[in-house]
N, C-alpha and C positions, 0 to 999 in steps of 0.2 A: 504494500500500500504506500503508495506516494504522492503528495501534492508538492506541486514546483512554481514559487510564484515568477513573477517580471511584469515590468515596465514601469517600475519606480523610478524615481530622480527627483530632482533639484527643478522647480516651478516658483514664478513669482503669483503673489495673489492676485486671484481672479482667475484663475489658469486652471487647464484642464490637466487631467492622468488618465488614462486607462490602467489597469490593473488585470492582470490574466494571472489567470493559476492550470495548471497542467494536471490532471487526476489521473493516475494509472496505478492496476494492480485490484484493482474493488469493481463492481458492478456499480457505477458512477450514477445512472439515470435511476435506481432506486433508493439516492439520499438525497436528504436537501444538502445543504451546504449554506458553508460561512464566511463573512468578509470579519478579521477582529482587528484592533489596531491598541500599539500598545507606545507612549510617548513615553521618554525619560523619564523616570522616578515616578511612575501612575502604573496604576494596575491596567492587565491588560482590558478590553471594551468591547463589545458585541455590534459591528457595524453596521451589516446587513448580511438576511438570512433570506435564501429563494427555497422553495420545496423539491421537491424530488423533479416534477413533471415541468417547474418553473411558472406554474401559473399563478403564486401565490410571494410575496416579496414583505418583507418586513426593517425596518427600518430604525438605528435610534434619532432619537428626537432632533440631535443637532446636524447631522447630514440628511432629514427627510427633504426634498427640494432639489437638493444639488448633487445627489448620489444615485447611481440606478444600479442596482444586480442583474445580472441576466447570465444564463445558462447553454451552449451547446450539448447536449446530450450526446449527438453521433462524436465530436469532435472530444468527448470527453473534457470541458473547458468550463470555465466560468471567470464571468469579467465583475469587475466593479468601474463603471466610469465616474469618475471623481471630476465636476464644476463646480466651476465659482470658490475655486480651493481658499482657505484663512489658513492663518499663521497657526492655529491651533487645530492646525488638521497635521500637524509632523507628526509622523508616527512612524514607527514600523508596522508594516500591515502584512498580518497573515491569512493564508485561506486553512479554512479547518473543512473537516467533516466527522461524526458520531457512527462509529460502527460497534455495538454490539457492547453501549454503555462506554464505548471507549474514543475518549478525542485523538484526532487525528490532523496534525498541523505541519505545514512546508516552513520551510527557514526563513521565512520572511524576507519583503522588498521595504526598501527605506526609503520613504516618502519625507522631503523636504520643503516646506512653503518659506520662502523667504525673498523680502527684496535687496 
């Protein structure tokens, strides 16, 4: 079981990211899946979560608006696109998944907002 995230970096505010994660080794299109992001000295945070079939998306309060999740099933993927990025959106940002009561997390992309 593997998730491999990319396409983190260095953005001024106001600025977009994509965010991708690569799922292999698991039957992918029967989990949902997770965006988490964890900044300096703060516990890690629950970004956004899509369902298994991806028809259902959930969001926390401070990225609802400017964050979308979305899922390829055949391609094994899931994206997070990240607008209108703040300074208080650095983070390292992981993709998880829950298989069998057991989290499942890639090494994280490091997402930097700064002008």
């Amino acid at each position: 079981v593997q998730l491999v995230e990319s396409g983190g970096g260095l953005v001024q505010p106001g600025g977009s990211l994509r965010l991708s994660c690569a799922a292999s080794g698991f039957d992918f299109s029967s989990y949902a899946m997770s965006w988490y992001r964890q900044a300096s000295g703060k516990e890690r945070e629950l970004v956004a979560r899509i369902s298994s079939a991806g028809g259902s998306q959930n969001y926390a309060d401070s990225v609802k608006g400017r964050f979308a999740i979305s899922r390829d099933n055949a391609r094994k993927m899931v994206y997070l696109q990240m607008n209108s990025l703040k300074l208080e959106d650095t983070a390292v940002y992981y993709c998880n998944t829950r298989r069998f009561l057991v989290d499942v997390w890639g090494q994280g992309t490091q997402v930097t907002v700064s002008s």
